[in-house]
C-alpha positions as CSV (number, residue, x, y, z in Angstrom):
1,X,106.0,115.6,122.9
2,X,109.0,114.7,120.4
3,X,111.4,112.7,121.7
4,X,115.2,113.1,120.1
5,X,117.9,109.8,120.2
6,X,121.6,111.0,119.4
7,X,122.8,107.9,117.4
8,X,126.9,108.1,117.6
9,X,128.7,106.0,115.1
10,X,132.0,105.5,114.6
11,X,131.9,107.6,111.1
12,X,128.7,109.9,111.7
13,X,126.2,111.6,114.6
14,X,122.9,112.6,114.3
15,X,119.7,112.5,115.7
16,X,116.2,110.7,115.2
17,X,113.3,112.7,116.1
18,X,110.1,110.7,117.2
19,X,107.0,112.7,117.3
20,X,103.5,113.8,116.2
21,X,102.4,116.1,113.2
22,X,105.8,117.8,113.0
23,X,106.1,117.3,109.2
24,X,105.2,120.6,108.6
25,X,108.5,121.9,110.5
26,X,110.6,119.7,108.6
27,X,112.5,122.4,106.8
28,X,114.0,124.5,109.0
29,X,114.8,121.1,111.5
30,X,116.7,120.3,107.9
31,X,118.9,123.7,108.1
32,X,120.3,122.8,111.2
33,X,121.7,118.9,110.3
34,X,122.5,119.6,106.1
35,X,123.9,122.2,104.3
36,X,122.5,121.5,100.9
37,X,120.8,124.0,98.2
38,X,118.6,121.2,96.7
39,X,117.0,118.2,98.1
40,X,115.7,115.1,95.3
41,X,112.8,114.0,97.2
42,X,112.3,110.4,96.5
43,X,108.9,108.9,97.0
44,X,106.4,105.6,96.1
45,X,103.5,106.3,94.2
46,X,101.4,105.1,97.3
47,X,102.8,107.7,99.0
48,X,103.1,110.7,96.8
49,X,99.6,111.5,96.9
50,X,99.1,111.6,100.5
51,X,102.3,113.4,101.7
52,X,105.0,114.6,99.3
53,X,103.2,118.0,98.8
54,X,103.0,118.5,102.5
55,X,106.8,117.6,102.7
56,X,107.9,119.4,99.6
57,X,106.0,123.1,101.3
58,X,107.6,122.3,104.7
59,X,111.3,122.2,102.6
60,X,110.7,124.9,100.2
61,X,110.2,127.3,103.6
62,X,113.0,126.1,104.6
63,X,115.0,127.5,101.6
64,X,115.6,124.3,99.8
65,X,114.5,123.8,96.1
66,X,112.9,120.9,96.0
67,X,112.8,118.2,93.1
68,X,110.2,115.3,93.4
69,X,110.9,111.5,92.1
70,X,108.5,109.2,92.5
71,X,108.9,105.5,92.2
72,X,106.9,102.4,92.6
73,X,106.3,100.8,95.3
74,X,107.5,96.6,96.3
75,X,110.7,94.7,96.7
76,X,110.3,93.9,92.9
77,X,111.4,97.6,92.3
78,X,114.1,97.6,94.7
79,X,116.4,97.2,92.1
80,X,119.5,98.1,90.1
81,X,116.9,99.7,87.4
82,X,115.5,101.8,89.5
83,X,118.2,103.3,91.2
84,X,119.7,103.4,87.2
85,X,116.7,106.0,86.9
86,X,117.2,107.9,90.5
87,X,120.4,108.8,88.8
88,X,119.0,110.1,86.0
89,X,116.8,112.1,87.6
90,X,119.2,113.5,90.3
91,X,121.5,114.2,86.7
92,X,118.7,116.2,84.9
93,X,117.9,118.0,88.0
94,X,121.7,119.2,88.5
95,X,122.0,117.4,92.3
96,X,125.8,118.4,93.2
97,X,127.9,117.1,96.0
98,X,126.7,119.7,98.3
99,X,123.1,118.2,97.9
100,X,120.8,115.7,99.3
101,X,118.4,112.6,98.8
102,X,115.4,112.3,101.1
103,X,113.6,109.2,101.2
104,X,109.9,109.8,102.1
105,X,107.8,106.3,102.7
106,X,108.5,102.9,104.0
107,X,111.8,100.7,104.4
108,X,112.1,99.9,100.5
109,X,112.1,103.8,99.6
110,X,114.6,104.6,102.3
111,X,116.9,101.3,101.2
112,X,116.7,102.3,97.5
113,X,116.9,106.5,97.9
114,X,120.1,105.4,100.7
115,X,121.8,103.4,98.3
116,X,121.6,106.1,95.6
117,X,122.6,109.0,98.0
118,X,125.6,106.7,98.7
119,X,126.7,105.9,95.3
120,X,125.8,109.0,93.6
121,X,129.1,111.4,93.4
122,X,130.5,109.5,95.4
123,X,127.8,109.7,98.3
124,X,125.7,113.2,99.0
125,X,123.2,113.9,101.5
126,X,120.8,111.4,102.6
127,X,117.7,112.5,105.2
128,X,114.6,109.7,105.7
129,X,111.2,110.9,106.7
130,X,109.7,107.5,107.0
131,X,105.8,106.7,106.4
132,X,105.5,103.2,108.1
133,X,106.1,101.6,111.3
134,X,108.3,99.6,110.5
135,X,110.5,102.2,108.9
136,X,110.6,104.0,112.0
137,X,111.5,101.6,114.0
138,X,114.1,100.0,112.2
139,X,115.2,100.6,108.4
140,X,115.8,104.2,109.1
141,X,118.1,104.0,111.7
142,X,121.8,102.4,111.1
143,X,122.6,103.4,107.8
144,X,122.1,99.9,105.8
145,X,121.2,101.0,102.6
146,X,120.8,98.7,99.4
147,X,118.7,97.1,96.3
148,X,117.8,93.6,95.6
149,X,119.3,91.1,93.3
150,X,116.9,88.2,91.5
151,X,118.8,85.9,93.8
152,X,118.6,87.3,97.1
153,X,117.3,90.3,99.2
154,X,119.7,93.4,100.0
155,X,122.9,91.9,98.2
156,X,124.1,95.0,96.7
157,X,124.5,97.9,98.7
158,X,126.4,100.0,101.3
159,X,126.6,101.1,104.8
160,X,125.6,104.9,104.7
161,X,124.3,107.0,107.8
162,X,121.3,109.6,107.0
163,X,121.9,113.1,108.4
164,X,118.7,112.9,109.9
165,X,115.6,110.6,110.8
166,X,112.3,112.6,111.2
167,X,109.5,109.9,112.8
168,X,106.3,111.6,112.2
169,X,103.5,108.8,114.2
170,X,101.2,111.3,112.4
171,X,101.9,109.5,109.4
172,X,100.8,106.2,110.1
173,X,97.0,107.1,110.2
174,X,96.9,106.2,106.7
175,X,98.8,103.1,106.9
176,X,97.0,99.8,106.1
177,X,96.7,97.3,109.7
178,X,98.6,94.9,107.5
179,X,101.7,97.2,107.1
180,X,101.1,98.1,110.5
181,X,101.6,94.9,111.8
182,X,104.5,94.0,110.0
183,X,105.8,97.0,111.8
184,X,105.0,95.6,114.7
185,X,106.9,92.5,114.0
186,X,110.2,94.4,114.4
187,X,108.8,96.1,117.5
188,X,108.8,92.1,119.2
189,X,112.3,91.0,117.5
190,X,113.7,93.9,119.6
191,X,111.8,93.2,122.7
192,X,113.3,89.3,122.1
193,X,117.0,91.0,121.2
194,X,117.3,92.8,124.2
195,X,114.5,94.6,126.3
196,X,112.4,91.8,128.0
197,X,109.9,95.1,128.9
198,X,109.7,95.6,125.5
199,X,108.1,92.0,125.0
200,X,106.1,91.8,127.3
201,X,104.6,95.2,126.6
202,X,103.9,93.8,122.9
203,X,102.2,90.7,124.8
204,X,100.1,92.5,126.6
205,X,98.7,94.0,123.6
206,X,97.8,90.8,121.7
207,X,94.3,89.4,122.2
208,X,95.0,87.5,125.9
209,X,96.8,90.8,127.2
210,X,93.8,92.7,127.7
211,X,94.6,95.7,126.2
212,X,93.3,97.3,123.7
213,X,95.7,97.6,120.5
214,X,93.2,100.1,118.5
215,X,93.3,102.2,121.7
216,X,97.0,102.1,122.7
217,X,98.7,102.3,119.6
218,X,96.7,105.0,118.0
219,X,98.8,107.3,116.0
220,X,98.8,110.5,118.4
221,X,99.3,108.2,121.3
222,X,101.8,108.7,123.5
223,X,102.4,104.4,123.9
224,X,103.1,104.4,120.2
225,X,105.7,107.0,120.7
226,X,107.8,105.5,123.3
227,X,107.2,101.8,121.8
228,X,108.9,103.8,118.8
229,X,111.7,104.9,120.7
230,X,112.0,101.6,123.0
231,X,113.1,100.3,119.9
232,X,115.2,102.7,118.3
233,X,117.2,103.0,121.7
234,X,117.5,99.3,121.3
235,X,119.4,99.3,117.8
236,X,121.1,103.1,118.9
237,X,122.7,100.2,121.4
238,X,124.1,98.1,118.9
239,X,124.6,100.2,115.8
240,X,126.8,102.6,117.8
241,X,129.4,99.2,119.2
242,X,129.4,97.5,115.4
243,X,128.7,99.8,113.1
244,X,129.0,97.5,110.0
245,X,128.2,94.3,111.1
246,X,131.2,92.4,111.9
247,X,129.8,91.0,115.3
248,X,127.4,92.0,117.5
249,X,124.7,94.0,115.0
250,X,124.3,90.8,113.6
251,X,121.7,90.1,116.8
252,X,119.5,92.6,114.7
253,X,119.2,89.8,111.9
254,X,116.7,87.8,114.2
255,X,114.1,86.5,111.9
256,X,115.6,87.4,108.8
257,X,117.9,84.5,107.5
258,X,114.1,82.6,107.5
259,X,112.4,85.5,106.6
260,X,114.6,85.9,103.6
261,X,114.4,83.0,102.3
262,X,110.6,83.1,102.6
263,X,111.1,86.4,100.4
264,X,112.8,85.4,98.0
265,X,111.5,82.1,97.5
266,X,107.5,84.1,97.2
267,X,109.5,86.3,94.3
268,X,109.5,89.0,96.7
269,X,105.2,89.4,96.1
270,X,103.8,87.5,99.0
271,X,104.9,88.7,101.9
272,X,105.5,91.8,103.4
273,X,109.1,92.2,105.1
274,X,108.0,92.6,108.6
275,X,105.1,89.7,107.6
276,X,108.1,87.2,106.8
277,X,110.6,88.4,109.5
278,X,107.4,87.9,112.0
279,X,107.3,84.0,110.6
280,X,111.4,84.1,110.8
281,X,111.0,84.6,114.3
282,X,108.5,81.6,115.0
283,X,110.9,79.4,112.7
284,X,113.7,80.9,114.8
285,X,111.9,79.8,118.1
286,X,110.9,76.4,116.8
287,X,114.8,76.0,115.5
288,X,116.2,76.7,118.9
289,X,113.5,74.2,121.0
290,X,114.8,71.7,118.7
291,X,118.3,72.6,119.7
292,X,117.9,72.5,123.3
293,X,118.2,76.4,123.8
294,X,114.7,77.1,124.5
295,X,111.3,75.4,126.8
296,X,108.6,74.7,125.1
297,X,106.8,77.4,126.8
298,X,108.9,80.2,125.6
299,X,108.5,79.5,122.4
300,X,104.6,79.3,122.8
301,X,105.1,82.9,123.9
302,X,106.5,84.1,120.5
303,X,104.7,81.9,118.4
304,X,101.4,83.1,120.0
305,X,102.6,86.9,119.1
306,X,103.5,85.9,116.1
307,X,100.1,85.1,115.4
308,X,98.5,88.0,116.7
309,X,100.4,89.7,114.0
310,X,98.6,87.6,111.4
311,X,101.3,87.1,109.1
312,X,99.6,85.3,106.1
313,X,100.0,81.8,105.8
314,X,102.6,80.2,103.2
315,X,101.4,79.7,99.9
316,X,101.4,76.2,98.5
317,X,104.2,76.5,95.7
318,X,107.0,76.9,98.3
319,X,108.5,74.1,99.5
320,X,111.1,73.0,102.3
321,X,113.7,72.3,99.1
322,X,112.7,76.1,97.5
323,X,113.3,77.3,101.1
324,X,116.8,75.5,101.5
325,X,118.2,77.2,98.5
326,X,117.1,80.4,99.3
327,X,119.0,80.3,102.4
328,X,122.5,79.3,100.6
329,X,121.8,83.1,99.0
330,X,121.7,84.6,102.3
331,X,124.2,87.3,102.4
332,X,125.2,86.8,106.1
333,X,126.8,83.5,105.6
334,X,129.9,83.2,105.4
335,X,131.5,80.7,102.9
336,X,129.6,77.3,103.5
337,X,128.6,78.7,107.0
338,X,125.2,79.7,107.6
339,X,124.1,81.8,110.1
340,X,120.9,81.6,112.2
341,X,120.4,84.5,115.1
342,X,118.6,82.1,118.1
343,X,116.3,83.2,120.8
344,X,117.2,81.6,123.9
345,X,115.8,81.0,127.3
346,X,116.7,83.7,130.1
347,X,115.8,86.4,127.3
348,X,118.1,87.5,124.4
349,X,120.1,85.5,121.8
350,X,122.4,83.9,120.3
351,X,124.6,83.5,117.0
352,X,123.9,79.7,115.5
353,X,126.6,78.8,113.2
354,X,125.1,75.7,110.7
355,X,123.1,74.1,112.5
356,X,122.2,70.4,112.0
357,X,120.4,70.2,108.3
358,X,117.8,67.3,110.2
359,X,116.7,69.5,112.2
360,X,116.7,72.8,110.0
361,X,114.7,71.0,107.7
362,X,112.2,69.5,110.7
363,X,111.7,73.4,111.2
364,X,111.2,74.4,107.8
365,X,108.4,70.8,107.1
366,X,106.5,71.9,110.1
367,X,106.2,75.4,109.1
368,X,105.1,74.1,105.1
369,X,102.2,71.9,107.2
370,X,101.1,74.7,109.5
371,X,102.4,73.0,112.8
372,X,103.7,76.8,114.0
């Protein structure tokens, strides 16, 4: 079964596909959404070996000539640099407007090959075939697309929407349960955004649930699949009424202000995104107690998902002042202002605009001594 979400923006349509050992169909699905004569197929070196000669046969049959890039893997080479040598390649290999990028692995491929699709002439073709969970579920839908900068995560880039997303579960079999639970993690923050089903689905799975997670969520399963697409339908919601993130998309940022900061304050090497966005969330939860917008019990709910997760624990050279200044670098502030996305109590949440520095520093000391 392959399920297909129409995602309607205000500049651009097309369709994610969610389904199970279709990679090798990927080029004629291709002829039908772009109109290019050459595809630069951008992958990490983790990756490369596993799949890009799989995906580079199913293009070819379709008719496209097919270029490979291969970059490394790890926020650290999110950067300016390597983009700087995506162009290069995409010059030596001739790319013209009519052409395309496609971004096969995780989030950081798809932000980095997104970001060069968008800036390169201008902006060409731009299809992601992501490899992790959490790609699926989130970084390939909406069209953020960016690189890092040494003092903050995602602050250069662009709003850009692929001409296709092709979510292969088939993929994930060689995925490390690490990176699979930091897909996970983005599977609860929409669950807590806006589909209380979702949630409780995902609590059902941890260890008190009493269901099996190696069972339910193998890669052929049909659960997996509509978890997937539970999630995707989720952001199709809110991408499609703000686009660019001038008001409600910013619900999407739950977890990340903290998780951010927790990024860039670990130089990007200790955490995996969907690791730090899970520990965002439990900060998130433990901010909003403190503010009254949340029972105790609640936030023992998400904190004991969290958890399950098994995000790693902080390492001792952060501290609640290391922390603080990473959050004045967070690129959804605005001016002075920062901006925390809340969970609150009937389900949901809610935009926090600076909230008391007593208590955002109680929530950052208790998280430093392990009391989340």
């Amino acid at each position: 079964m392959i399920f297909k979400i129409p995602i309607k923006t205000g500049s651009d349509r097309y369709p994610v596909y969610i389904g199970c050992q279709f990679l090798d169909r990927l080029g004629p699905v291709l002829k039908n959404h772009v109109k290019a004569r050459a595809i630069l197929l951008v992958s990490d070196a983790g990756v490369t070996p596993l799949y890009a000669r799989e995906c580079r046969i199913a293009l070819e049959a379709g008719g496209f000539s097919v270029k490979l890039a291969e970059i490394q893997g790890g926020e650290t080479h999110k950067s300016l640099e390597t983009a700087s040598a995506l162009y290069d390649r995409a010059i030596e290999v001739g790319l013209d407007r009519s052409d395309a990028v496609l971004a096969l692995g995780g989030g950081i491929t798809g932000d980095l090959a997104g970001f060069v699709a968008a800036t390169y002439l201008r902006g060409i073709g731009f299809i992601q075939v992501p490899t992790t969970l959490l790609a699926m579920i989130d970084s390939s839908v909406g069209g953020k697309v960016a690189v890092n900068h040494p003092r903050g995560k995602n602050l250069i880039g662009a709003f850009y929407q692929p001409n296709l997303v092709c979510a292969d579960t088939a993929l994930l079999q060689s995925l490390p349960e690490r990176e699979f639970n930091a897909g996970l993690a983005e599977m609860v923050k929409s669950g807590l955004i806006g589909d209380e089903r979702l949630f409780e689905r995902m609590e059902a799975l941890s260890p008190d649930g009493g269901v099996s997670k190696i069972e339910a969520l193998r890669p052929s399963s049909l659960m997996l699949k509509k978890l997937i697409a539970r999630s995707v339908l989720l952001k199709k919601k809110v991408v499609q009424e703000d686009e660019k993130e001038l008001g409600l998309r910013r619900v999407l940022n739950l977890g990340h202000t903290f998780g951010h900061a927790l990024e860039a304050s670990t130089g990007y090497t200790y955490f995996l995104h969907g690791e730090a966005v899970a520990w965002g969330m439990a900060l998130a939860a433990r901010l909003s107690r403190y503010l009254g917008l949340l029972s105790l019990e609640r936030e023992r709910r998400i904190i004991r998902v969290v958890r399950w997760l098994n995000p790693p624990e902080p390492p001792g050279f952060i501290t609640g002042e290391s922390l603080e200044q990473a959050l004045q670098y967070d690129k959804k502030r605005e001016q002075e202002t920062l901006i925390f996305i809340l969970p609150v109590e009937a389900g949901g949440v809610t935009v926090c605009r600076s909230p008391s520095r007593k208590l955002l520093k109680k929530t950052l000391d208790d998280f430093l001594l392990g009391n989340i």
